[in-house]
DONU-87314 format. One record per residue: residue number from 0; residue in one letter; x, z, y of N, C-alpha, C, O, CB in turn. Coordinates in steps of 0.2 Angstrom, whole numbers, m for minus. Glycine has a CB too. Layout:
> NUM	a	X	Z	Y	X	Z	Y	X	Z	Y	X	Z	Y	X	Z	Y .
...
This chain:
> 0	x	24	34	48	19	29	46	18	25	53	18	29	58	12	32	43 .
> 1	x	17	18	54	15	14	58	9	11	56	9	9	50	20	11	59 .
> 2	x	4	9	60	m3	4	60	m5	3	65	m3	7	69	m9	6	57 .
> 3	x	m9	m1	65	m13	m3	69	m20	m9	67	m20	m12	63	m8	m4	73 .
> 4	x	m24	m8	74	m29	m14	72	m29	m21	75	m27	m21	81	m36	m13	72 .
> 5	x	m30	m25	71	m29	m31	76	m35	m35	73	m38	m36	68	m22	m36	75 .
> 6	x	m36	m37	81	m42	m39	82	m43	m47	80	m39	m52	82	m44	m37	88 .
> 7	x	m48	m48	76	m47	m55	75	m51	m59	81	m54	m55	85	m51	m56	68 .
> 8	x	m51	m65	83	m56	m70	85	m61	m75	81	m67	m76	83	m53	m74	88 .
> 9	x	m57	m78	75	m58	m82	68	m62	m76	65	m60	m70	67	m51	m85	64 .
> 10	x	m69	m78	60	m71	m76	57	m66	m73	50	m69	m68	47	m76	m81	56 .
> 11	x	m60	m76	48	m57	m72	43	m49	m73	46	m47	m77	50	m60	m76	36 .
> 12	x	m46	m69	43	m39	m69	45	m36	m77	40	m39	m81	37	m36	m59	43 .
> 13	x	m28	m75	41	m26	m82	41	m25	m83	33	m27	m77	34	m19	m84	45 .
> 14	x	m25	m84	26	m25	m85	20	m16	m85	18	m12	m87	22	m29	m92	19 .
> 15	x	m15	m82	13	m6	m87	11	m5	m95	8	0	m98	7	m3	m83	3 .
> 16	x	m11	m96	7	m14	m103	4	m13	m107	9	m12	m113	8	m21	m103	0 .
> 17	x	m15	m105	15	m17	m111	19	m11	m113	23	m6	m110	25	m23	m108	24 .
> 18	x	m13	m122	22	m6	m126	22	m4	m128	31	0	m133	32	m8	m134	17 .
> 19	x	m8	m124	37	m8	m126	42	m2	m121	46	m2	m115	47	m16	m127	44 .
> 20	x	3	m125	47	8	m122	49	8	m120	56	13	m117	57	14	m125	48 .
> 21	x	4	m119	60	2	m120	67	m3	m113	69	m2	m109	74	m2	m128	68 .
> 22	x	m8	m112	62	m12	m109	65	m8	m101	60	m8	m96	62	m20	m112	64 .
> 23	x	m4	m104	56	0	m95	52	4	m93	57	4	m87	57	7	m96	46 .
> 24	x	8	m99	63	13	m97	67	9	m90	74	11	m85	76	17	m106	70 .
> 25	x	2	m93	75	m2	m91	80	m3	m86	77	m3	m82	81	m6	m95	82 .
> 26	x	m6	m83	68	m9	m79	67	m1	m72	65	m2	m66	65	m15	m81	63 .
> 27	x	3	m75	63	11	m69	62	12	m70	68	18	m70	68	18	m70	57 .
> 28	x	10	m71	76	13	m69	83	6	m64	85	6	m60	89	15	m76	90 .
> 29	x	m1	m65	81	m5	m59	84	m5	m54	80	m9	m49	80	m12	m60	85 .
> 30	x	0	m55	76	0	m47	70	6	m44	77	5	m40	82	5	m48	57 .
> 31	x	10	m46	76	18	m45	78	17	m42	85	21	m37	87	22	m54	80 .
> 32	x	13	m44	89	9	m43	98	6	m37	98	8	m32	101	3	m48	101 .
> 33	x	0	m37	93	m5	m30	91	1	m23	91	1	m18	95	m8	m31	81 .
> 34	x	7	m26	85	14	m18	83	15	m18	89	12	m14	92	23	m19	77 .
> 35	x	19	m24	95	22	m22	100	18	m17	105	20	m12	107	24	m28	102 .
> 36	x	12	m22	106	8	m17	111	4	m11	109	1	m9	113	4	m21	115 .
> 37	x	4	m8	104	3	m5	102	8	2	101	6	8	100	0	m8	100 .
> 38	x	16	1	101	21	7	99	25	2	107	31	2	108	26	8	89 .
> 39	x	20	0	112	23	0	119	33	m3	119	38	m1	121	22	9	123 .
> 40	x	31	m10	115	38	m11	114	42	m9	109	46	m13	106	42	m9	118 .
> 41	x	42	m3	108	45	0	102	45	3	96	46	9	93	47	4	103 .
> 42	x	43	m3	94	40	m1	86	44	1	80	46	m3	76	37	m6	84 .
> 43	x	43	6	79	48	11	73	50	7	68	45	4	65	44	16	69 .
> 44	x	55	6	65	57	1	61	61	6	55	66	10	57	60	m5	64 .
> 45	x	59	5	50	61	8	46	68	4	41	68	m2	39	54	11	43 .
> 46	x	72	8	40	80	5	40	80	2	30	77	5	26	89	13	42 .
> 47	x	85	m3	31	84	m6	24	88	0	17	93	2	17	88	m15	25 .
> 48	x	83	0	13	83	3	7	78	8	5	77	10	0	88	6	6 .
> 49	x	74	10	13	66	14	9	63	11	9	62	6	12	62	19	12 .
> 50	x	61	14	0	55	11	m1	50	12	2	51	18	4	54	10	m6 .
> 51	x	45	8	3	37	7	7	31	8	4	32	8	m2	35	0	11 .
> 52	x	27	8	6	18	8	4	17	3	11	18	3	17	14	16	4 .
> 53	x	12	m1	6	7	m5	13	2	m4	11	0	m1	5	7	m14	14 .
> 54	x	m2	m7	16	m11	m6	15	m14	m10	21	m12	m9	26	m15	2	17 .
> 55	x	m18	m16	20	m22	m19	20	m27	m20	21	m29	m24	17	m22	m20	18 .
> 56	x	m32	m19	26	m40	m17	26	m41	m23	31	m38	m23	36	m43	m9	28 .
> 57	x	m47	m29	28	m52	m34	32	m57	m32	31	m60	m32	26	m53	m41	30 .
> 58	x	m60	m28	38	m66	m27	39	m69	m33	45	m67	m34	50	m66	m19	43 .
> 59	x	m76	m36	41	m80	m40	42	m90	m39	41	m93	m36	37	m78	m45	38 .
> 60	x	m91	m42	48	m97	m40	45	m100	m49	42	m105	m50	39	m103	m34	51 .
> 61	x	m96	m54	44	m98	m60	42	m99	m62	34	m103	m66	32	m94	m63	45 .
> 62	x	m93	m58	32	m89	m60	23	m84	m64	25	m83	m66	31	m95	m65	16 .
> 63	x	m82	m66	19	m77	m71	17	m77	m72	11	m80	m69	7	m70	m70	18 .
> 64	x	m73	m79	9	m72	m82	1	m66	m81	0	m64	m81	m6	m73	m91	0 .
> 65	x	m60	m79	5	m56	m77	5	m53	m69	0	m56	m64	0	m56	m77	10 .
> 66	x	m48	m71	m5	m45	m62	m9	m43	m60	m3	m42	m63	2	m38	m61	m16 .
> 67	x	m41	m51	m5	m36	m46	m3	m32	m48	m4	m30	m51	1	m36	m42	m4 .
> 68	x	m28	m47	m9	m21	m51	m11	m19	m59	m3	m13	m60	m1	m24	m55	m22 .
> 69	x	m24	m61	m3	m20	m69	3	m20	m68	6	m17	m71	9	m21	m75	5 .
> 70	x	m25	m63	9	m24	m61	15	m18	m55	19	m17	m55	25	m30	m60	17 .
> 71	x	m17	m51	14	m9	m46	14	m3	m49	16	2	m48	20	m7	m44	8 .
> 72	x	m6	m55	11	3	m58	9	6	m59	19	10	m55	21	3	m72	2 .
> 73	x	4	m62	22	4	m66	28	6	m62	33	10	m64	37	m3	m68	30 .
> 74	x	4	m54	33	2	m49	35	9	m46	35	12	m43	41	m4	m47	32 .
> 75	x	14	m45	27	16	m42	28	24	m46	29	30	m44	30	14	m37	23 .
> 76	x	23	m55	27	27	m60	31	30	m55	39	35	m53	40	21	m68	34 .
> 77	x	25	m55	41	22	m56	51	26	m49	51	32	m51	53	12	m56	55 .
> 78	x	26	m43	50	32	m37	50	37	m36	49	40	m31	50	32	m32	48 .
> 79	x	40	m42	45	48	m44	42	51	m43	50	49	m46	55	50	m53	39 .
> 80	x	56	m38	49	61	m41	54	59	m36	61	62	m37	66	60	m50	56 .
> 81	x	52	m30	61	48	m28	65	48	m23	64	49	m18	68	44	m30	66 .
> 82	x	46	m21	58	44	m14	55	49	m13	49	51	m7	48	35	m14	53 .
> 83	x	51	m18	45	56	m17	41	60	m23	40	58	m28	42	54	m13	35 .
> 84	x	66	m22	37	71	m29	35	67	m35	31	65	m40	34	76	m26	30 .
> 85	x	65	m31	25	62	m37	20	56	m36	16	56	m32	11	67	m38	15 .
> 86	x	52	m38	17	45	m34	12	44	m33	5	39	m30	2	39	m37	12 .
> 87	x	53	m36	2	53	m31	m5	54	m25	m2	57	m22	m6	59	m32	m12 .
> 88	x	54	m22	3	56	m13	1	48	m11	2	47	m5	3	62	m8	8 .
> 89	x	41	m16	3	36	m12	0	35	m12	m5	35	m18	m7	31	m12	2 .
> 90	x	34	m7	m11	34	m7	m18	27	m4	m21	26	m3	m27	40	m2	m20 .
> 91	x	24	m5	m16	16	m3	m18	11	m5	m10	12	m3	m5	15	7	m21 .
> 92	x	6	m9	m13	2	m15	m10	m5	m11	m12	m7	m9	m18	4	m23	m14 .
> 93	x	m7	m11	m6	m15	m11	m6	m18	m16	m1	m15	m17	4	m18	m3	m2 .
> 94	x	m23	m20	m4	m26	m23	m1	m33	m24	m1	m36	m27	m6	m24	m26	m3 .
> 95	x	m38	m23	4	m47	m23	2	m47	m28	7	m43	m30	11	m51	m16	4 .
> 96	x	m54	m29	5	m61	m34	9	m66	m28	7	m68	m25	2	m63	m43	5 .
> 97	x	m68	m27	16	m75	m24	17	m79	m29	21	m77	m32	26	m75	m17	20 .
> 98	x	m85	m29	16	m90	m33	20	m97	m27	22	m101	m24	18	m93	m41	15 .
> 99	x	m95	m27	27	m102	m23	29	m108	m24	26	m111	m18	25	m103	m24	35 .
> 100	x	m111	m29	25	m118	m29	22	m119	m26	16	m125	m23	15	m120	m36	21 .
> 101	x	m112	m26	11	m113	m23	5	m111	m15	5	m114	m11	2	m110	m27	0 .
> 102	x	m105	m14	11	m103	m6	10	m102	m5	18	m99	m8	22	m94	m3	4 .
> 103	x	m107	m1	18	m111	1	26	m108	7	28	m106	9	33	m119	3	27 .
> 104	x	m108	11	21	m105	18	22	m96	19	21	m93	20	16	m109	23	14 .
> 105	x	m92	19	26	m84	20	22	m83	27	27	m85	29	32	m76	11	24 .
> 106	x	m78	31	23	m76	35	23	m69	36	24	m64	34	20	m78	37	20 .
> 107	x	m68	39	31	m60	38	33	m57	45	32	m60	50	34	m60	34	42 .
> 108	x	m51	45	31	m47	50	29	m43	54	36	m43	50	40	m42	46	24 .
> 109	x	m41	58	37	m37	59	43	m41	62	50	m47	60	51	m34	53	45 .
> 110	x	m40	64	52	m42	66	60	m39	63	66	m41	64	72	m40	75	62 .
> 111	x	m33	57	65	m29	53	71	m34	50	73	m40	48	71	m23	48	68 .
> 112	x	m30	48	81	m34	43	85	m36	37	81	m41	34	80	m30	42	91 .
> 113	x	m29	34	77	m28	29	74	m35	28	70	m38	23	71	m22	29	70 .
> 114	x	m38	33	66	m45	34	63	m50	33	65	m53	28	64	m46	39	61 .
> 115	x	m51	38	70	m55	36	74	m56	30	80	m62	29	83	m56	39	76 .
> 116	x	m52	29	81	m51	19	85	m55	16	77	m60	14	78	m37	14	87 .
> 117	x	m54	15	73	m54	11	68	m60	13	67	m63	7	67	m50	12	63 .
> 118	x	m65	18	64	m71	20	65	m73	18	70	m79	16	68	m72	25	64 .
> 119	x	m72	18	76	m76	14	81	m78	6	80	m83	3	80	m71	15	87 .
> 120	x	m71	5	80	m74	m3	78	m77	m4	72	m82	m7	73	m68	m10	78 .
> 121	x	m77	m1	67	m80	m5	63	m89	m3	63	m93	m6	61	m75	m4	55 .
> 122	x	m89	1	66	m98	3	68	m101	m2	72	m107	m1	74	m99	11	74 .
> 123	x	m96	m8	74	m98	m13	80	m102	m16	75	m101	m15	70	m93	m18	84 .
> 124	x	m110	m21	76	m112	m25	73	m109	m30	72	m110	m32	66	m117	m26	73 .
> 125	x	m105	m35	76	m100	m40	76	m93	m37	75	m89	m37	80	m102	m43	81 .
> 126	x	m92	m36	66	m83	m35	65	m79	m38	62	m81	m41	57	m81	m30	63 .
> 127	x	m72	m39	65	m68	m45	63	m60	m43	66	m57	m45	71	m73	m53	67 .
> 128	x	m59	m38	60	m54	m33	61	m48	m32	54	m49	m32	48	m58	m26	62 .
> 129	x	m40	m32	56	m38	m30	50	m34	m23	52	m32	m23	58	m33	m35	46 .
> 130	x	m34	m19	48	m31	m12	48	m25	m14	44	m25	m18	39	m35	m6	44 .
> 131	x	m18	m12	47	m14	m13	44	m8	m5	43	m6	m2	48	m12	m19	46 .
> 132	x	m6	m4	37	m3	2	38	2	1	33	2	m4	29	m7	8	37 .
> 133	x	7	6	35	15	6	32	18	13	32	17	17	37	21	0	37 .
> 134	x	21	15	29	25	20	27	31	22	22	35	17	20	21	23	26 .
> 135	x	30	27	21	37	30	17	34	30	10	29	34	9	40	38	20 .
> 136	x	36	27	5	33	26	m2	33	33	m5	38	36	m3	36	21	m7 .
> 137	x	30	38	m9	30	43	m12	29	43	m20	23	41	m21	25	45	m9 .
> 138	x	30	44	m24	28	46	m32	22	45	m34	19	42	m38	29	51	m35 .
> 139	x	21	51	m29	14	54	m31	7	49	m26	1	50	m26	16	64	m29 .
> 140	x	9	46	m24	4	40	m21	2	38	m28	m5	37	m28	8	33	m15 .
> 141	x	4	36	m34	3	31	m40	m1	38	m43	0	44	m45	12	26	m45 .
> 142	x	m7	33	m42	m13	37	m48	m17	33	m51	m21	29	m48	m18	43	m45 .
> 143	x	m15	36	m59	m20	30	m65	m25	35	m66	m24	41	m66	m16	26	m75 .
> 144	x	m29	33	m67	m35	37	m72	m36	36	m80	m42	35	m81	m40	36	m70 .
> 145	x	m33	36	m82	m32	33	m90	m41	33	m92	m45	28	m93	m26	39	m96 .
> 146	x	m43	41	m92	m50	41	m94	m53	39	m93	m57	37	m98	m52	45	m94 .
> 147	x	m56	36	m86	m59	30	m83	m59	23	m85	m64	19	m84	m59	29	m78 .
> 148	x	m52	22	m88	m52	16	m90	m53	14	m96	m55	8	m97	m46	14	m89 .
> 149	x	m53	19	m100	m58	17	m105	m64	21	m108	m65	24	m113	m56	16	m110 .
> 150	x	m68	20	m102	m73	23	m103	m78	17	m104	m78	11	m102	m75	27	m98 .
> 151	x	m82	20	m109	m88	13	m112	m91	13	m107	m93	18	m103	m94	14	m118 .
> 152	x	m94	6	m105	m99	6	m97	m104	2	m100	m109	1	m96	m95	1	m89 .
């Protein structure tokens, strides 16, 4: 697996929608910079035909008007060519928006540094962060809950 965080400056990260070709180009060289300096130049790239899992996380304590889904798309643009060949070989997409004001409490999985770097920032009162993660796709990652789904609410 590879991730990392990158830190925003802008209140929200860059959109897929958005038509400004200048500021996409500036925000896929701070995704791109984050991998580099973060695997010190050598960022693991995984060879074309595995399939992948991505994940997504904008942690804000500002909000946005912005989906998960537009803000991914951009994201997983900016690792073409870095972390893998082409981003059809991620075959399963996670994408969130956390806004702090409403979910204060999150709960992080793992004992890695990577965790706890991430838990750190987001405890800041001023956050404006994306988490981004990739790996090796699995089967057993895909879970429905059928029963939940139709449950009378």
């Amino acid at each position: 697996m590879v991730s990392a965080i990158v830190q925003l400056q802008k209140s929200t990260p860059f959109s897929y929608n958005s038509t400004d070709s200048k500021k996409k180009d500036k925000y896929i060289q701070l995704i791109r910079d984050t991998f580099v300096k973060e695997y010190n130049g050598k960022v693991p790239k995984y060879r074309k035909g595995y399939e992948l899992y991505g994940q997504v996380c904008f942690f804000t304590s500002e909000g946005t008007d912005l989906d998960a889904d537009n803000i991914s798309k951009p994201v997983w643009d900016a690792l073409e060519g870095l972390v893998y060949d082409n981003d059809k070989q991620i075959v399963m997409r996670k994408s969130t928006v956390i806004y702090k004001a409403k979910h204060d409490l999150i709960a992080l999985d793992g004992n890695s540094d990577r965790a706890a770097d991430l838990l750190q920032v987001i405890q800041r009162k001023m956050v404006k962060c994306i988490y981004i993660e990739c790996g090796h796709f699995e089967e057993s990652m895909v879970e429905i809950d059928l029963e939940e789904l139709y449950e009378d609410r």
